[in-house]
N, C-alpha and C positions, 0 to 999 in steps of 0.2 A: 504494500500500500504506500502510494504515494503524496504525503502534508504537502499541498500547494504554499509555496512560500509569497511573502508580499511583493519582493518584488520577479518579478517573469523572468528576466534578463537575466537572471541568474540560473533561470530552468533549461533545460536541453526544448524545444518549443514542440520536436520533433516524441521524441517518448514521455518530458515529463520530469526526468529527475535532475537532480541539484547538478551543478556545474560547481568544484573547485575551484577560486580564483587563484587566476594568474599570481605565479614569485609566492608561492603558500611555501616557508622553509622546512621541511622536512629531515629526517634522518633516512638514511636508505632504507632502513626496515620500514619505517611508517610508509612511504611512499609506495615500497611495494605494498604493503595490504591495503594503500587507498586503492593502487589500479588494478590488485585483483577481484576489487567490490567494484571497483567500474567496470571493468572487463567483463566479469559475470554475472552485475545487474542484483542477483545475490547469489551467494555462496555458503555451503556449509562452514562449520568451524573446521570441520575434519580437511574436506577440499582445499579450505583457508592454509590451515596447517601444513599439511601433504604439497601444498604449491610451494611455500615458504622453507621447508625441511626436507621433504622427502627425500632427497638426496644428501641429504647429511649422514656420513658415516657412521658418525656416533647416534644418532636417532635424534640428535636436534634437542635442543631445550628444553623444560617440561612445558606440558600445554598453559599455564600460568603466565609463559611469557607471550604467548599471544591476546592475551587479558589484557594483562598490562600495555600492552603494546595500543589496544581498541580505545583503552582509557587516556592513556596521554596522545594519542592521534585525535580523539574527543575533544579535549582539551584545546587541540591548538583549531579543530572546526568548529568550535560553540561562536566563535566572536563574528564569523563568515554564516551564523545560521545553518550549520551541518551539521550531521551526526550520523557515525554508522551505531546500527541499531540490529539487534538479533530478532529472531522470529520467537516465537510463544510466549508474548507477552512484555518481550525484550528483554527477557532470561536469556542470559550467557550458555551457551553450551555448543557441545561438537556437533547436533544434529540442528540448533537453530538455524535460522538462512539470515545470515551478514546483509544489510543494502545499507546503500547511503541515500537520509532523508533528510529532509527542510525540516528547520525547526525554528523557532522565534529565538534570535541572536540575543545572549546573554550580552 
């Protein structure tokens, strides 16, 4: 589901959802899980994860650091009106589905 934000310009006009502004400073983790939630519209946690790690020898990080990672990427979209948000009620979990939505800019 998609929260119409106030203003349009900031929507894709074509599907609807949030557009990131331009020069948003990221860390390469963060960036990667914004463009796998734009890539795939939404995504599981697992999918998330498995895009992010699955090829990490040692098995990647515990899944905690893709939390954390949702929460301070949060952080730096609340002031642009964005938020990635999980599916069943916005419970965190591997089988929620990730999307990025309009929310009223903190």
């Amino acid at each position: 589901m998609i929260i119409p934000r106030k203003s349009p310009s900031n929507c894709c006009p074509t599907c609807g959802r949030p557009i990131p502004p331009d020069g948003l400073r990221l860390s390469p983790l963060r960036q990667r899980v914004l463009n796998l939630v734009e890539q795939y519209g939404e995504i599981s946690g697992a999918l998330l994860y498995n895009e992010i790690w699955g090829s990490d020898p040692n098995g990647g990080p515990s899944l905690s650091t893709l939390y954390v990672t949702i929460y301070q990427l949060n952080k730096q979209l609340a002031p642009h009106g964005m938020a990635i948000r999980g599916g069943h009620g916005g419970h965190w979990g591997t089988n929620a589905g990730y999307r990025l939505i309009a929310e009223a800019a903190e």
